[in-house]
C-alpha positions as CSV (number, residue, x, y, z in Angstrom):
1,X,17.8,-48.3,126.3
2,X,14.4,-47.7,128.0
3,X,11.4,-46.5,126.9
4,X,11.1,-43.0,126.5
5,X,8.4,-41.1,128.6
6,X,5.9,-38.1,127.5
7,X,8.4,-35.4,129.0
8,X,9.7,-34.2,126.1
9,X,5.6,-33.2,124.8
10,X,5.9,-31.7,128.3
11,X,9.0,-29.5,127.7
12,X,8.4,-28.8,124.5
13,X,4.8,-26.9,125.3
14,X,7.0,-25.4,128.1
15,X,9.0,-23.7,125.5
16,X,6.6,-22.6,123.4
17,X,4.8,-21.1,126.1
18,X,8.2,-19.6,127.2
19,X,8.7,-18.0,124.0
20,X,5.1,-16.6,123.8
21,X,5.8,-15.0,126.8
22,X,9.0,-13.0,125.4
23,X,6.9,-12.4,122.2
24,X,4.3,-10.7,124.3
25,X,6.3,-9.1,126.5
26,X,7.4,-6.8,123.7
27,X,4.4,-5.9,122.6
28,X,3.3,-5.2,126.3
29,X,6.3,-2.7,125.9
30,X,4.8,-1.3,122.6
31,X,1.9,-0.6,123.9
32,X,3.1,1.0,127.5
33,X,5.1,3.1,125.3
34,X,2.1,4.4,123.2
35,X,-0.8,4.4,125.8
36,X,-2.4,6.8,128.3
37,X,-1.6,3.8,131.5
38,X,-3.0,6.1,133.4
39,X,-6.7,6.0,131.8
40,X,-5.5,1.9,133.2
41,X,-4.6,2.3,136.4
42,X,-7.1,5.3,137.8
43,X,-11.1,5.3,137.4
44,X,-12.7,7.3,134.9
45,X,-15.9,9.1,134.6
46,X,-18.4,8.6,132.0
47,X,-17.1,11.6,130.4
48,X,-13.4,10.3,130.3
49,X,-12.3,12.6,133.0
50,X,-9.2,10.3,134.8
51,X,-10.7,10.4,138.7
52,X,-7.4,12.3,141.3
53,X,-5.7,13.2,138.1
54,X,-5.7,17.2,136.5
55,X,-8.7,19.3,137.6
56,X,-10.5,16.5,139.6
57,X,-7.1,16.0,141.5
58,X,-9.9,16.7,144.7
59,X,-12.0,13.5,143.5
60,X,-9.8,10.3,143.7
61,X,-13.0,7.7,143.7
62,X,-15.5,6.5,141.3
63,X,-19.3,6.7,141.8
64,X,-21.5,4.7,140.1
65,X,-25.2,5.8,140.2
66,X,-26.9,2.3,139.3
67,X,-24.2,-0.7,140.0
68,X,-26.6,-3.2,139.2
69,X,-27.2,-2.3,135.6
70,X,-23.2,-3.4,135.3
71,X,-24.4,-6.9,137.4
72,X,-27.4,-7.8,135.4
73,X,-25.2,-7.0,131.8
74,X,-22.1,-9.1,132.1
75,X,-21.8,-9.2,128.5
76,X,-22.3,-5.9,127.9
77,X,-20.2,-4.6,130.5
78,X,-17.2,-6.2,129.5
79,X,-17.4,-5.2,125.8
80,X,-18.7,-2.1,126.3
81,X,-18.1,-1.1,129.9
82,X,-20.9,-0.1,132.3
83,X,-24.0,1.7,130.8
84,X,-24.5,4.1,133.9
85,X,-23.7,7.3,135.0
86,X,-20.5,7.2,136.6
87,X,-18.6,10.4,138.3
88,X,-15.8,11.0,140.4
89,X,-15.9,12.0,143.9
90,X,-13.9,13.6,147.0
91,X,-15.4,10.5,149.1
92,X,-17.1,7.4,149.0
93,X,-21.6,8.0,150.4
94,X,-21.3,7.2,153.6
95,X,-25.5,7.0,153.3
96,X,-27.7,5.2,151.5
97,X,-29.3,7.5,148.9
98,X,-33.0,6.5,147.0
99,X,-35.7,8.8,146.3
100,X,-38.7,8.6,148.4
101,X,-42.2,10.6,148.3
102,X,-42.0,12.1,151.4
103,X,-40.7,16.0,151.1
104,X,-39.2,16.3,154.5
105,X,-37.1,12.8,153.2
106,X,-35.9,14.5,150.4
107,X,-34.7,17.6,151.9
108,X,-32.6,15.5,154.3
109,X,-31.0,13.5,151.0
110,X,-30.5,16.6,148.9
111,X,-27.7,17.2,151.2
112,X,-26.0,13.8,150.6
113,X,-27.2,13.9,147.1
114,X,-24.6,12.8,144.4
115,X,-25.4,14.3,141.1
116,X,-23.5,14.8,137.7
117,X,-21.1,17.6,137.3
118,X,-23.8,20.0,135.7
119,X,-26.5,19.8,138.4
120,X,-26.6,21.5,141.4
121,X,-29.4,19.5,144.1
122,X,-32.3,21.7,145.1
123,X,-36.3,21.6,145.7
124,X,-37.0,22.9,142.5
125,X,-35.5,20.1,139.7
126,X,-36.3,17.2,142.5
127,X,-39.7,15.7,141.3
């Protein structure tokens, strides 16, 4: 008889990963069952407002006003999720927005201006 090789250590973790996978599948199920998968699959705003879903069916994309704060806090981002203002929008900027001194600058960007839900863009709450 010859000398048995590691294969069965091999097939054995097989299995056990094999039935870990039907174990989890169920509960994958359980909790597809009992879970909003929409809140999964489409962005939401900071307020919880799914983006191309109900009353924002007219904003299908998620804007983020400061993307870097969610790059410089990896950690916090994934346990908490991103710490800036996010909203949802009919399109994607197709300009750069930033605030500059110069008046005749801002006019031009208070008309690409992207703002939260309860602020309307004008001269007078611009500093």
């Amino acid at each position: 008889m010859r000398k048995r090789s590691c294969t069965d250590c091999g097939c054995l973790l097989l299995f056990i990963v094999f039935l870990d996978s039907i174990v989890n599948d169920r509960s994958i199920v359980l909790v597809l069952r009992h879970a909003n998968i929409e809140q999964v699959i489409f962005p939401s705003d900071t307020y919880g407002n799914i983006c191309g879903q109900g009353r924002l069916s007219h904003k299908p994309y998620l804007y983020f006003f400061n993307i870097l704060k969610c790059a410089t806090d990896i950690k916090g981002t994934i346990i908490d999720g991103c710490q800036t203002p996010q909203i949802c929008v009919s399109q994607c900027p197709s300009v750069t927005f930033s605030v500059r001194p110069s008046k005749e600058v801002r006019q031009i960007e208070l008309e690409h201006a992207i703002c939260q839900y309860d602020i309307t863009p004008n001269r007078d709450n611009v500093n």
